[in-house]
Steps between C-alpha positions, in 0.01 A plus 500: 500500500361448115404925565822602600686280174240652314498833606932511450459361165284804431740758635839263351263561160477879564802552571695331166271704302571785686904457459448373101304831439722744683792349321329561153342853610864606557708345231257618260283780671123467606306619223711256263373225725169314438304272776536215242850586459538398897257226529756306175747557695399425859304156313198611660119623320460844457206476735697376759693800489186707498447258818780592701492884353200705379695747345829511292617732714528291787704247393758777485381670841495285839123488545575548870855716437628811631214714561355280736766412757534864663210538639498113618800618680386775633147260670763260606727712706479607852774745469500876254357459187823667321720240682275221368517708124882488517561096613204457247761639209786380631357169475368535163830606367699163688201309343567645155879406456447168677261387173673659274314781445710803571705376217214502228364825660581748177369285275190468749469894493536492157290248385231734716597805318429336134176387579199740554322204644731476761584844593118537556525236699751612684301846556236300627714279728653795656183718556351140719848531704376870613157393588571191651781626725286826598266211587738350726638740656168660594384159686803574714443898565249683287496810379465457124699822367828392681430119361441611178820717495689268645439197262514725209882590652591125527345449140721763369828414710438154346559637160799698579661161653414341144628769320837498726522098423517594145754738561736272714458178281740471241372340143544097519622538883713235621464374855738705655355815381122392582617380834675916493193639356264330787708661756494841341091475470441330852732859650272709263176366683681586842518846330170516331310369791673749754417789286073351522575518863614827556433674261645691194625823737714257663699459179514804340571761770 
């Protein structure tokens, strides 16, 4: 019992610094942001920042965020990979405007975009989606080439979807229109994905 109190004081912990820097990174941008600056004003040491999060970066990037969770559903599903790709998104996107994030997403992408730290980051993050969904996928049926391809697809859909979010979101959204804007993005994944499935000729003839 004393473990598990301990162990959700740790993550409780984690997660207030996490929310106290994000808030900071965007209201003020990352670079502008120092790891003392958070520790003041989460009232913890700076090394117990450093405890939760070896690098800056990652108290602006889920240490276990987006890149990881396609290719855990692709090991965790019986049925097609793409079908488990699609609910995956789908249920990324609900996830997002439950917590509030869809509605802080520009200033997420642009706090990103100001910062080479991040954008490197970023680069990196998205680079360990590709190899660790090729990964995945080949457990299930190899042949490396058509893994590799296919990951790299998803990778790139991925950023079209983000790109499209921008695009639908109006600046300081109000419910209504994020509530709009998640319905226009969840029937441009039925779109996107359909076009990984069959195929650009199927769209342009």
């Amino acid at each position: 019992m004393e473990i598990g109190r301990r162990e959700r004081k740790k993550q409780q912990t984690r997660q207030a610094i996490s929310d106290v820097a994000t808030g900071l990174f965007l209201e003020r941008g990352f670079d502008a942001v120092t790891v003392a600056e958070v520790a003041r004003a989460a009232d913890v040491a700076v090394q117990t920042v450093f405890n939760h999060f070896p690098a800056k970066e990652d108290l602006f990037f889920d240490e276990d965020g987006w890149w990881v969770g396609p290719a855990r559903a692709v090991r965790a599903a019986a049925g097609h990979p793409l079908d488990a790709l699609e609910a995956h998104y789908l249920a990324s996107i609900r996830e997002r405007l439950a917590i509030g994030h869809l509605a802080t997403w520009r200033q997420f992408v642009r706090t990103i975009d100001g910062s080479p730290a991040l954008s490197a980051r970023r680069r990196l993050q998205a680079d360990q989606l590709v190899v660790d969904l090729a990964a995945a996928l080949d457990e299930r049926a190899p042949d490396r080439l058509r893994n590799r391809l296919l990951a790299a697809q998803y990778a790139a859909a991925q950023n079209v979807l983000e790109d499209e979010l921008l695009h639908l979101l109006p600046e300081d959204a109000t419910p209504a229109q994020l509530a709009t804007a998640q319905q226009q993005l969840e029937e441009a994944v039925t779109k996107v994905f359909a076009i990984l499935r069959n195929g650009l000729t199927a769209t342009t003839s």
